[in-house]
N, C-alpha and C positions, 0 to 999 in steps of 0.2 A: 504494500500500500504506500504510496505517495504523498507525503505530507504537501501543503501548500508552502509556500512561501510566503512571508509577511513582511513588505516595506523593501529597500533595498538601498544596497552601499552605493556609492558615489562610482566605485568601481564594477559595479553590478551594470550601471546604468551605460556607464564608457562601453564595455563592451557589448551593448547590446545596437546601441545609438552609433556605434565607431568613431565617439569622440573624446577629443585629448580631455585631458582627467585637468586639465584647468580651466576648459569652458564648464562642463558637466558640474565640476564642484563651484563655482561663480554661480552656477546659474541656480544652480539647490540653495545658496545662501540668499538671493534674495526672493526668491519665491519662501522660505524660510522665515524672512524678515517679515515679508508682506501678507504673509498668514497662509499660503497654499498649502505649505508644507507643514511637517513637524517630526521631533525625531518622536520613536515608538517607546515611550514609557511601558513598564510592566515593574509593578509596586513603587514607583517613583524611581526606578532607575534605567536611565535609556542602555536600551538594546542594542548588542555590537555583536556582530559578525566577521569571522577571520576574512581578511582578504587571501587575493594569492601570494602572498607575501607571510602568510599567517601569522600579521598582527591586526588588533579588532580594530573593526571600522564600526561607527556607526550608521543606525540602521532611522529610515525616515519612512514617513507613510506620508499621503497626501491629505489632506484635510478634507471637512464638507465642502469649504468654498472650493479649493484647489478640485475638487472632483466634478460640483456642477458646473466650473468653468469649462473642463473639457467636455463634460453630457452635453451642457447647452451652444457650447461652439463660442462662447465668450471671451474679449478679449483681457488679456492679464495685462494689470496694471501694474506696471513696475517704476514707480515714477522718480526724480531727482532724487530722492533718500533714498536709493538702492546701495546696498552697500557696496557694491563692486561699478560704481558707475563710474569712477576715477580713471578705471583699470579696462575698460574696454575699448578695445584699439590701439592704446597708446604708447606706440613703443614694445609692446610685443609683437613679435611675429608673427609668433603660434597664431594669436588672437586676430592678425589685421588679416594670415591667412585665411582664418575661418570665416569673421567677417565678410569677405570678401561675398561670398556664397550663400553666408546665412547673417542675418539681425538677430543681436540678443534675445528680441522677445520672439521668434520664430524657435530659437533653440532653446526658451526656456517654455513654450508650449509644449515640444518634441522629450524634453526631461521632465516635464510634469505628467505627458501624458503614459510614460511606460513608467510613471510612478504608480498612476491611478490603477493600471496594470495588477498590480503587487498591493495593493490597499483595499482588508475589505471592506 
């Protein structure tokens, strides 16, 4: 029998999405901030799962808002308070590469939605 899955690492999401592990983890911190996300408490202590690396990652679930955003096709507002709004584009590569092809909030729909995935 197959257990389910609950929530997932930042590296779970990387390789699902085939994205560098500095957008995927940017883009969970401010959906994070701005309530879509949250890590998975169980008794007040958040949930960590080995990476490949086999040291613990923590583990996040999508929120009610983060979930009827993707149900209803809604846009995510990530607005000037994002915590990572400094850091996109500027002077990273990785980032101006990715940019190039995709907008933050495109790539923070696409890591929300294989959150809601994994969130029941």
């Amino acid at each position: 029998m197959r257990t389910l899955k609950i929530g997932t690492t930042s590296e779970e999401v990387e390789r699902i999405l085939n994205m560098r592990h500095q957008t995927v983890s940017s883009r969970r911190t401010d959906l994070r901030k701005h309530g879509y996300t949250t890590y998975y408490f169980v008794d007040g202590v958040i949930q960590r799962r080995l990476n490949i690396s086999g040291a613990p990652a923590r583990i996040e679930l999508a929120t009610p808002l983060g979930k009827m955003v993707i149900r209803d096709n809604m846009r995510i507002r990530l607005g000037p308070d994002s915590p990572t709004k400094n850091y996109r584009g500027k002077g990273n590569t990785i980032s101006e590469e990715v940019y190039r092809s995709r907008n933050w909030q495109e790539c923070a729909r696409l890591v929300l939605t294989v959150m809601c995935q994994y969130t029941p």
